[in-house]
Backbone as CSV, one residue per row, in Angstrom:
resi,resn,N_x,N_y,N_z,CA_x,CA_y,CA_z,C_x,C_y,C_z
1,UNK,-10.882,-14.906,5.010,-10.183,-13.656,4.693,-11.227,-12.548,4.600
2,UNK,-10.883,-11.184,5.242,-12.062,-10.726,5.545,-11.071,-9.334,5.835
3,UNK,-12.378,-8.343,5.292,-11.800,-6.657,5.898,-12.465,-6.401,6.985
4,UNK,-11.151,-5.962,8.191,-12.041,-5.718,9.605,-12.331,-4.282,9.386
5,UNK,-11.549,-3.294,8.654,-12.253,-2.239,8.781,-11.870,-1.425,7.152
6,UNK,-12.400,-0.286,6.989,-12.452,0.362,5.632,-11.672,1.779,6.462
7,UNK,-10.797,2.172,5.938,-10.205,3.641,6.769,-10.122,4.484,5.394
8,UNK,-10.346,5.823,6.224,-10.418,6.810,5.327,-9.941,8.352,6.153
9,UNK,-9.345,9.072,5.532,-8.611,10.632,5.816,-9.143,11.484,5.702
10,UNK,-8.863,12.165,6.456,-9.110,14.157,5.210,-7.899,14.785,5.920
11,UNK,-7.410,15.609,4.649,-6.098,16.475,5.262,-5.816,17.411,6.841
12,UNK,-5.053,17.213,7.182,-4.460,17.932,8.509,-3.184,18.386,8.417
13,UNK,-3.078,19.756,8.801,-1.736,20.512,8.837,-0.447,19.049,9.482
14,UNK,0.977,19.248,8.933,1.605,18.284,10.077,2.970,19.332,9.213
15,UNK,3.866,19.029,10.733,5.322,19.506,9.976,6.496,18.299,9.737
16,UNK,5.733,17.286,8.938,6.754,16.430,8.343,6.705,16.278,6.887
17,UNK,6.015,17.480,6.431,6.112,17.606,4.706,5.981,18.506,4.522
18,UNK,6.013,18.649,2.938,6.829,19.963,2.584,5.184,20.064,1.545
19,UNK,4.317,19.201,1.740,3.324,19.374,0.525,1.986,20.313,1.059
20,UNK,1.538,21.415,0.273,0.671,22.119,0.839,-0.819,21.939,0.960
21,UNK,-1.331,21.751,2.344,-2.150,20.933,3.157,-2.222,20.021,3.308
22,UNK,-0.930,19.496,4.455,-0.929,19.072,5.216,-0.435,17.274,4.753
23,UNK,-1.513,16.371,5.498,-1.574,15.105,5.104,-2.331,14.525,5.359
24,UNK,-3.072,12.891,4.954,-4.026,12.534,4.643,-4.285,11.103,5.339
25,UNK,-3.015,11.203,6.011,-2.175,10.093,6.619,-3.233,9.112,7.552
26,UNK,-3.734,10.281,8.763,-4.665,9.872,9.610,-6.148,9.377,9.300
27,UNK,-5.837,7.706,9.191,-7.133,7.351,8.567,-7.810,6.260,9.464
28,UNK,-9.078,6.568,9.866,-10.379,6.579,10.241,-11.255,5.294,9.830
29,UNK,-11.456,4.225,11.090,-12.286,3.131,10.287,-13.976,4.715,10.316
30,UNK,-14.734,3.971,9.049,-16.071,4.325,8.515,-17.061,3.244,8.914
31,UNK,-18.080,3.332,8.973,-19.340,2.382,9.248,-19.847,2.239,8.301
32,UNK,-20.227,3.069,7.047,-21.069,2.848,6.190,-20.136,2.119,4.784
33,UNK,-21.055,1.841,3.584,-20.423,1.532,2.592,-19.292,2.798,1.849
34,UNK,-18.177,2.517,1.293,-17.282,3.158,0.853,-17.232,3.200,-0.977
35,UNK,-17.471,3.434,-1.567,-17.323,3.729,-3.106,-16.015,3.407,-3.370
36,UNK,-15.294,2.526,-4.391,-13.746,2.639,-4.937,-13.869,2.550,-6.244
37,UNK,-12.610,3.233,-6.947,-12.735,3.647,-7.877,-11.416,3.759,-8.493
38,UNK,-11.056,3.495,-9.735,-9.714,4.295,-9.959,-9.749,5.274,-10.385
39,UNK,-8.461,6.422,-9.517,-8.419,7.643,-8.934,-7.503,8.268,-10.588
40,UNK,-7.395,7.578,-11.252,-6.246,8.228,-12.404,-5.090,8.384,-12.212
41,UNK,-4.467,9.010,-12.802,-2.790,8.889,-13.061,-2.138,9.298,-12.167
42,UNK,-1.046,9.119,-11.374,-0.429,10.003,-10.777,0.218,11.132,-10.888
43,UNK,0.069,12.113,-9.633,0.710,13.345,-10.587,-0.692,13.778,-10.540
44,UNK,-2.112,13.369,-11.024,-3.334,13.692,-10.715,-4.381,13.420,-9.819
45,UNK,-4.305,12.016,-10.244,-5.451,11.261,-9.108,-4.853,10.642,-8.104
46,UNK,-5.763,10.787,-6.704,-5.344,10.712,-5.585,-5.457,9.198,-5.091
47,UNK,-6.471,9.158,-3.856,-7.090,8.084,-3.870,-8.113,7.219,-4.549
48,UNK,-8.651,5.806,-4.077,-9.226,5.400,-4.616,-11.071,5.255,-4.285
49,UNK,-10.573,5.638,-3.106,-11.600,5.706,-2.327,-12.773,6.569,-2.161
50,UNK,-13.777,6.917,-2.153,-14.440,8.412,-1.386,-14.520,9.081,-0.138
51,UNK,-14.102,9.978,-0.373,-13.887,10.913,0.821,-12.276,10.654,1.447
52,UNK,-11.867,10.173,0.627,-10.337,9.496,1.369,-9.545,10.518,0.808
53,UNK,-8.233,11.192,1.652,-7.596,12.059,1.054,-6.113,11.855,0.800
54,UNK,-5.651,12.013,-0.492,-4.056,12.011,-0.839,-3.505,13.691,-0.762
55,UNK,-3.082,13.908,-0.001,-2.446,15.477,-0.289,-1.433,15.303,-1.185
56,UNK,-0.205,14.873,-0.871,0.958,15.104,-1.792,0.798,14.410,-3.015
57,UNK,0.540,14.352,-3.684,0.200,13.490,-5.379,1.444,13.526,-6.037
58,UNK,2.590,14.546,-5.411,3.935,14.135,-6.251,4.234,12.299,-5.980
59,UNK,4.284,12.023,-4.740,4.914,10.683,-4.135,3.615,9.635,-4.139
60,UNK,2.247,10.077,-3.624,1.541,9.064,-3.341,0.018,9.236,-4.521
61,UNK,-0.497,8.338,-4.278,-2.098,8.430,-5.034,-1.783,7.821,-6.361
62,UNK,-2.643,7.843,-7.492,-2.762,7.546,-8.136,-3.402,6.513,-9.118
63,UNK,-3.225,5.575,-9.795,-4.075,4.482,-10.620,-2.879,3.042,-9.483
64,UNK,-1.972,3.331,-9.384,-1.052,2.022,-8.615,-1.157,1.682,-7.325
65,UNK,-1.477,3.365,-7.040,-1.435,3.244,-5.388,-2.673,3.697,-5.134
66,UNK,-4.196,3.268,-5.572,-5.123,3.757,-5.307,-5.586,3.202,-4.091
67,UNK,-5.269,2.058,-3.583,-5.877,1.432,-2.344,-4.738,1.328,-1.811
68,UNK,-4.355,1.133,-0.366,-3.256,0.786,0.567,-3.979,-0.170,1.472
69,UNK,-3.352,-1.936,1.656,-3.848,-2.604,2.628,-3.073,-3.011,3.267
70,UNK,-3.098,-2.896,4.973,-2.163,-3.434,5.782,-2.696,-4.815,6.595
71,UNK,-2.013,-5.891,6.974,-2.734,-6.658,7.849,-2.619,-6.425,9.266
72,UNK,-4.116,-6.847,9.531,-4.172,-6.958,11.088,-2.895,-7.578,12.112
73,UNK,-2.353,-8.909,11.514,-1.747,-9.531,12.017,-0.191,-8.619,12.214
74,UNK,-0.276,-8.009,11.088,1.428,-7.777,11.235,1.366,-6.598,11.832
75,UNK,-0.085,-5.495,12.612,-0.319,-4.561,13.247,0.222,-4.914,14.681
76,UNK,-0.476,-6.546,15.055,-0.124,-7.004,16.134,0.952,-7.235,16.276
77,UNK,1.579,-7.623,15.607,3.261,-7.866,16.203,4.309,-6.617,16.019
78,UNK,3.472,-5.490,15.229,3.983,-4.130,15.693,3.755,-3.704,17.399
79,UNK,2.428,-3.815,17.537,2.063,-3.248,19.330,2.790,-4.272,20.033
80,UNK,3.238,-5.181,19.840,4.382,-5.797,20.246,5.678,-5.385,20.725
81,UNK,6.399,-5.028,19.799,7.316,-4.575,19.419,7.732,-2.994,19.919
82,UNK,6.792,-2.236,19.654,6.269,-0.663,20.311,6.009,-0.607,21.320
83,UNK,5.133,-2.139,22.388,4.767,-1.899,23.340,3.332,-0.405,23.235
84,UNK,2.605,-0.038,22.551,1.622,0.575,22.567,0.490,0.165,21.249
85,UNK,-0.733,0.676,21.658,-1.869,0.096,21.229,-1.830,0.716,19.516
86,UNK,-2.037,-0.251,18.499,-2.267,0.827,17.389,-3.726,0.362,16.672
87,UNK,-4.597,1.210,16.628,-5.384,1.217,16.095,-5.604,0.643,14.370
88,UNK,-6.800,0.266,14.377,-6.927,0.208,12.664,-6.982,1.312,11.625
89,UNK,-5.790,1.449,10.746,-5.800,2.993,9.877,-4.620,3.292,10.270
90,UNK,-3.995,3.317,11.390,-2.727,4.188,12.024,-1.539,4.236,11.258
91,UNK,-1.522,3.264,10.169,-0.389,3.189,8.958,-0.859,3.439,8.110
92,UNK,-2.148,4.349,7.848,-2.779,5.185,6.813,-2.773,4.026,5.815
93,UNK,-3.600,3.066,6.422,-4.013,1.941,5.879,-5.530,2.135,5.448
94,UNK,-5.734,2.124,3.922,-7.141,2.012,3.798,-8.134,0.811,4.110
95,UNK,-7.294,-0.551,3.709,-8.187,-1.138,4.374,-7.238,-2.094,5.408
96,UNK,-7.832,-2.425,6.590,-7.209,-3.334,7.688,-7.812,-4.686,7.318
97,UNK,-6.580,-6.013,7.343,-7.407,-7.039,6.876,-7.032,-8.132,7.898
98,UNK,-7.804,-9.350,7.371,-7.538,-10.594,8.430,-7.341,-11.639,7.287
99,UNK,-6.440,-12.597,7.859,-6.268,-13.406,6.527,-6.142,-13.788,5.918
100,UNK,-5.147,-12.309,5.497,-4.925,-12.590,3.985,-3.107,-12.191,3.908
101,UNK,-2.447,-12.888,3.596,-1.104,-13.193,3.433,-0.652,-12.035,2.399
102,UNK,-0.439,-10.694,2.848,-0.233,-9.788,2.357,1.164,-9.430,1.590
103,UNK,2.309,-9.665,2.283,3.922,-9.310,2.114,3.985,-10.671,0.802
104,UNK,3.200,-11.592,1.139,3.622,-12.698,0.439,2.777,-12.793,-0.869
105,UNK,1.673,-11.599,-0.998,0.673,-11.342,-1.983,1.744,-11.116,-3.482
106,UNK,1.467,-11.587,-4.229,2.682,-11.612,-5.502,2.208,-10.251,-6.324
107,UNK,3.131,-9.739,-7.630,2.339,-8.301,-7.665,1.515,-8.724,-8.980
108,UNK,0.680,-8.371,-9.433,-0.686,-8.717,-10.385,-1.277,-10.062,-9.911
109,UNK,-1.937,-10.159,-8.261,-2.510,-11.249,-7.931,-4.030,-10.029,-7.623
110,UNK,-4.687,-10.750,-7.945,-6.391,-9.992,-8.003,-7.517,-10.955,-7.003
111,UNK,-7.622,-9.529,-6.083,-8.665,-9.739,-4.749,-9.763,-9.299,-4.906
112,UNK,-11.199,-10.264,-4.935,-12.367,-9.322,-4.987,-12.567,-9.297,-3.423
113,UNK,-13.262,-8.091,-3.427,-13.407,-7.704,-2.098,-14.738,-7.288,-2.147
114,UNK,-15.641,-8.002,-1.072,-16.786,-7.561,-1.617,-17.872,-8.384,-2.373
115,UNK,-18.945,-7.866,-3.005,-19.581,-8.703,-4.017,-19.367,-7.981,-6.008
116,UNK,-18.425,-7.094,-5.396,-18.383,-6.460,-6.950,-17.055,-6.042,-7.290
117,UNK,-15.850,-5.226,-6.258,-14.687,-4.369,-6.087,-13.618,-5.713,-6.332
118,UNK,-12.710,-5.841,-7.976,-12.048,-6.548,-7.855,-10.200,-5.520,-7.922
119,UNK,-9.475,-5.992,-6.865,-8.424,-5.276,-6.882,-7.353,-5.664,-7.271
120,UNK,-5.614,-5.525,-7.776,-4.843,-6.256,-7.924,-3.594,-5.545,-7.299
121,UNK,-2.561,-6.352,-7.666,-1.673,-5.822,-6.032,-0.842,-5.224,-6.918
122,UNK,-0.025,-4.603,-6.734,0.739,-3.423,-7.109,2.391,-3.453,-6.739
123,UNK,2.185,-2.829,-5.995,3.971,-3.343,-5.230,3.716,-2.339,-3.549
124,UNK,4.765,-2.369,-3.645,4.415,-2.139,-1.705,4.649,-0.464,-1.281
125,UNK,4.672,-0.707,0.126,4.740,1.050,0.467,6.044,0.928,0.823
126,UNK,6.489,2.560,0.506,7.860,2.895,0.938,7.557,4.194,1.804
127,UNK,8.533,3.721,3.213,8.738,4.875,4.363,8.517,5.870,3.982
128,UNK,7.976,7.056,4.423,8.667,8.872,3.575,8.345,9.398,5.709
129,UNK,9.273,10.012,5.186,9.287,11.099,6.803,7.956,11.328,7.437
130,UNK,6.833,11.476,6.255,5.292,11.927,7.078,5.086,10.875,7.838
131,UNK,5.267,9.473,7.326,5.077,8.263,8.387,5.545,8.308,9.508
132,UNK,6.852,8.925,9.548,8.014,8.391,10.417,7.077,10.115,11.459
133,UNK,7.239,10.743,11.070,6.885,11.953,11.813,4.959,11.487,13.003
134,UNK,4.527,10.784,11.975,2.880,10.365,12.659,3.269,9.232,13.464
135,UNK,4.011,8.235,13.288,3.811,7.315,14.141,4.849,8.024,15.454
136,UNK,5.924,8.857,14.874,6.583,9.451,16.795,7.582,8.320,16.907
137,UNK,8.017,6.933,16.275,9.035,6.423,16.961,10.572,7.009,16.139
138,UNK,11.743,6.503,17.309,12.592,6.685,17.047,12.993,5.944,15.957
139,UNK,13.669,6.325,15.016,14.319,5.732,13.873,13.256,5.050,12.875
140,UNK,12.026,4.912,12.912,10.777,4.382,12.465,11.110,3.819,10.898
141,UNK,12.033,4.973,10.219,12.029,4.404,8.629,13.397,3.145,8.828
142,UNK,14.208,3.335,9.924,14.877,1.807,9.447,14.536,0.802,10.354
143,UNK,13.696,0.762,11.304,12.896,-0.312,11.359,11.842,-0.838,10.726
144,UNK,11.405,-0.099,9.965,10.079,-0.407,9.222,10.749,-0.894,8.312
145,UNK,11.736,-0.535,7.464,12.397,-1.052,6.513,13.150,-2.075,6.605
146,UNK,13.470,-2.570,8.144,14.402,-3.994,8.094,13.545,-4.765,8.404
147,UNK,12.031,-4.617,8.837,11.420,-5.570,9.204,10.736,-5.960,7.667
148,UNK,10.409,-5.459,6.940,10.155,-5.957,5.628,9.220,-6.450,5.408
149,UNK,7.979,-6.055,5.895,6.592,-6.174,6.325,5.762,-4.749,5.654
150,UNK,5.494,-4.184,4.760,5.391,-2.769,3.963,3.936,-2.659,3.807
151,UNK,3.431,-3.877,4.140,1.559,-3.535,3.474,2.109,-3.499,1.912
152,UNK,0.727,-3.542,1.260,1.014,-3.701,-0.324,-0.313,-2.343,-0.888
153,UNK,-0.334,-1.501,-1.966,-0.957,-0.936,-2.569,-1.030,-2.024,-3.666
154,UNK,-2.460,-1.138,-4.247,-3.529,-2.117,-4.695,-4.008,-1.155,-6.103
155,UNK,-4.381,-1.492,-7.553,-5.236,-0.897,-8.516,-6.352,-1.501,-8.177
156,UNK,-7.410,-0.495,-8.964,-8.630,-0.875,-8.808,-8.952,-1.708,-10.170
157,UNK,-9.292,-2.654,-10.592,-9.300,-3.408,-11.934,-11.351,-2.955,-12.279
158,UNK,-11.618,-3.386,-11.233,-13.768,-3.398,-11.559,-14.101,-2.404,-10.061
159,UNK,-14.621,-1.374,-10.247,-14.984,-0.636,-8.941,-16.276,-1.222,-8.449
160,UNK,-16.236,-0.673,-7.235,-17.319,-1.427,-6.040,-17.320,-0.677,-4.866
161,UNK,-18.452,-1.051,-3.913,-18.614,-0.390,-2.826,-18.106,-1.656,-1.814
162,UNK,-17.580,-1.229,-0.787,-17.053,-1.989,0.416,-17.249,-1.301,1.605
163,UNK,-17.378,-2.463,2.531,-17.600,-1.898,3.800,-17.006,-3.215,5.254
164,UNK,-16.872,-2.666,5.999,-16.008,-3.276,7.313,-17.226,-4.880,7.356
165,UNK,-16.519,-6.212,7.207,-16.776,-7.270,7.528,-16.968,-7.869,6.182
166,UNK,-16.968,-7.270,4.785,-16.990,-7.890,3.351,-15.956,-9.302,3.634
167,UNK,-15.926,-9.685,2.804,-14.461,-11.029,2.152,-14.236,-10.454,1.612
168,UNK,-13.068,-11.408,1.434,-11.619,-11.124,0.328,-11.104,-12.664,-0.111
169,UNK,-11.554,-12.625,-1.429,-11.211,-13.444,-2.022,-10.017,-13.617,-3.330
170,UNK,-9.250,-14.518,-3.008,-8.282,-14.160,-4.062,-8.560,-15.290,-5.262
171,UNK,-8.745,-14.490,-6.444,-9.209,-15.222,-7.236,-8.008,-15.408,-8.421
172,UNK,-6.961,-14.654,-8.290,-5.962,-14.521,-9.191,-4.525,-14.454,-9.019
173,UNK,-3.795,-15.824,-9.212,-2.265,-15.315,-8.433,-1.320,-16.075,-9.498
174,UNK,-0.516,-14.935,-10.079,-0.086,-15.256,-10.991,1.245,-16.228,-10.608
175,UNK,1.636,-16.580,-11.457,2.740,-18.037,-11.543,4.272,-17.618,-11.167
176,UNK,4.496,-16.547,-11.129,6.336,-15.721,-11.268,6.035,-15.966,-9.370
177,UNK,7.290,-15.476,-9.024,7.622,-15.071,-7.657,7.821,-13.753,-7.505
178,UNK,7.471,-12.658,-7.577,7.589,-11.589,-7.418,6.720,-10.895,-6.647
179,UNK,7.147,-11.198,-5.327,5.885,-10.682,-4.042,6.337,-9.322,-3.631
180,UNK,5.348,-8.527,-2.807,5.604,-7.572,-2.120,6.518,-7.642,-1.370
181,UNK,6.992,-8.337,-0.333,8.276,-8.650,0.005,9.476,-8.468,-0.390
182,UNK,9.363,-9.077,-1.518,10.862,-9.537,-2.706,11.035,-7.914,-3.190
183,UNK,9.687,-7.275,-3.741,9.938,-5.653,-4.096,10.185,-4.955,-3.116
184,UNK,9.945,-5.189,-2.317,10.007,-4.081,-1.191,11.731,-4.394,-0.856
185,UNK,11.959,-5.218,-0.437,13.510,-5.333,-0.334,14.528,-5.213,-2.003
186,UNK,14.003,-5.276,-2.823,14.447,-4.614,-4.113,14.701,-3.144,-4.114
187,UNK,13.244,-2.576,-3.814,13.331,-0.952,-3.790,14.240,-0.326,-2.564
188,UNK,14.538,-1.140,-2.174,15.398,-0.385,-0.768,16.517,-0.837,0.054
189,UNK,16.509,-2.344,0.151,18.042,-2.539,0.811,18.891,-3.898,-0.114
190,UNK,18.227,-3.900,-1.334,18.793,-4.916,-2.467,18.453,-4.674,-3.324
191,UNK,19.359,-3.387,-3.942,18.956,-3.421,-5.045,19.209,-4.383,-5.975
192,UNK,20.117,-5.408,-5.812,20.583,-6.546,-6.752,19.300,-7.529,-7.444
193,UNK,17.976,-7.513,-6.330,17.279,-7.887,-6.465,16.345,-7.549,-7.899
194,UNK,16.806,-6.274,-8.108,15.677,-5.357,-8.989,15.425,-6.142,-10.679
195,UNK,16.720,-7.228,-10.970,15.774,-7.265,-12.538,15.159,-8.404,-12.066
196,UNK,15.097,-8.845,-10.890,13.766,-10.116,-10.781,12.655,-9.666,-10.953
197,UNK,12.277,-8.440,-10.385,11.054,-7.389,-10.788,10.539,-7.936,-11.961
198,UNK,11.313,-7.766,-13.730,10.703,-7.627,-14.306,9.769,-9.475,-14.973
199,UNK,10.225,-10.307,-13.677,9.359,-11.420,-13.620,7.784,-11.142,-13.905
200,UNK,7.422,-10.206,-13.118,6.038,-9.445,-13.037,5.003,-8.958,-14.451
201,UNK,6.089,-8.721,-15.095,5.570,-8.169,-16.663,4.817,-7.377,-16.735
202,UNK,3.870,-7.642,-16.649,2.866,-5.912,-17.302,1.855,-5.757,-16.296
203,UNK,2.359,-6.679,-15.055,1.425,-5.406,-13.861,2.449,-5.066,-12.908
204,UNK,4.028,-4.682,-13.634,4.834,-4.390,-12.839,4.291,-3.002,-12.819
205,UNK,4.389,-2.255,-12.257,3.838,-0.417,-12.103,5.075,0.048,-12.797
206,UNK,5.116,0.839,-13.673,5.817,1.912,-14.776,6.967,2.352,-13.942
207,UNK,6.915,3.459,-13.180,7.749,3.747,-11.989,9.112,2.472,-11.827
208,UNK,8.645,1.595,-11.007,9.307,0.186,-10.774,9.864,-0.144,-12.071
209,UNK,9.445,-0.540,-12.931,10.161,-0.582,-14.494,11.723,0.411,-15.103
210,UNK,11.067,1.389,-14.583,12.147,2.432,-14.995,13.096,2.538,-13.790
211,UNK,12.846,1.996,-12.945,14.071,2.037,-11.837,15.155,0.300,-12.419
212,UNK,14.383,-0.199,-12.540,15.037,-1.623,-12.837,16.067,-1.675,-14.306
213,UNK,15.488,-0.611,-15.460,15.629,-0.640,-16.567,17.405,0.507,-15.908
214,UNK,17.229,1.470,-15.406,18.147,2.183,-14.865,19.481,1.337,-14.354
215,UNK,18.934,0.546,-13.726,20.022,-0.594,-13.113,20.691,-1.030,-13.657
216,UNK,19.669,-1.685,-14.833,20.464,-2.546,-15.765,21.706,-1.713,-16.876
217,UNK,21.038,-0.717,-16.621,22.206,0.041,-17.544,23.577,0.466,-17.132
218,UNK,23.087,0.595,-15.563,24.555,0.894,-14.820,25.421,-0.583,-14.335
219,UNK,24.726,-1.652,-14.481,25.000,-2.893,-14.063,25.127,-3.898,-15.116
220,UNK,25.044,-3.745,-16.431,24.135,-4.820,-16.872,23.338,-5.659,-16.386
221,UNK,22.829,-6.433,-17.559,22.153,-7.865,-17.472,22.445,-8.872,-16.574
């Protein structure tokens, strides 16, 4: 299990958001070592990374979503599917991996990456129009969303420097079933799914909590 590349942004005008400058979307494998860090709260802190850019901080960035990792593998069976080439980063993926069983990554399972950067998984990405607007396909947010393949965001637990060809080792996977997968189809086409969420316990992300806690009130127990 291994990072093929480290990607990183800086803002560019685009007209699929409403957030001022631009987006951060278009991210860039780097050659050298990368600094990570947690970026702080959302609402404030962006990425996790250096030099990596979050423009909109209402929806993205923060201490939950400080890292974004997509796998290589499930890139490939996108250019599949698209029929065109996609590069590493092109899902404003910070890091591109090999490996490592991502959708199926459970949420508070902890990856060191590296010889120092230990990370833990978070819950997954959700579509927003800037995606759907950068990648150019037709209908992009409900295919991306029925295929159920989301990449997973990541906290930073111990910061570290990383760079393209480190490991990834998973040293921590907790005992519940509550994978990126299972959330990702919770947050969006089941919601019935949502009080399994709180299987997760206290590295469910706050956000996710209060959507589930919402449910239960309109649904019960």
């Amino acid at each position: 299990m291994k990072l093929l590349t480290v990607n990183v942004g800086r803002p560019a005008p685009t007209d699929h958001s409403d957030a001022p400058g631009g987006t951060g979307i278009d991210k860039r494998p780097v050659a050298g070592p990368v600094a990570v860090t947690a970026p702080g709260p959302k609402g404030s802190g962006g990425s996790g990374l250096a030099g990596d850019a979050v423009v909109d901080l209402r929806h993205h960035g923060g201490d939950d979503q400080a890292v974004y990792a997509y796998a290589r593998e499930d890139l490939d069976a996108w250019e599949r599917e698209l029929g065109r080439v996609l590069a590493n980063g092109v899902f404003g993926e910070n890091l591109t991996t090999s490996g490592i069983e991502v959708t199926g990554a459970r949420i508070g399972e902890r990856w060191r990456v590296g010889p120092r950067l230990l990370l833990e998984v978070s819950c997954p990405r959700i579509p927003c129009r800037t995606f759907q607007g950068w990648l150019g396909e037709q209908g992009w947010l409900r295919r991306f969303t029925r295929a159920g393949v989301p990449g997973a965001y990541l906290r930073v637990i111990e910061p570290g420097e990383i760079r393209a060809g480190d490991g990834v080792e998973r040293v921590h996977r907790p005992d519940h079933e509550v994978t990126i997968g299972l959330m990702f189809q919770a947050l969006t086409t089941r919601r019935e799914l949502l009080p399994r969420l709180l299987d997760a316990d206290r590295a469910l992300p706050e956000e996710a909590r209060r959507k589930v806690v919402k449910y239960l009130e309109r649904h019960g127990s």
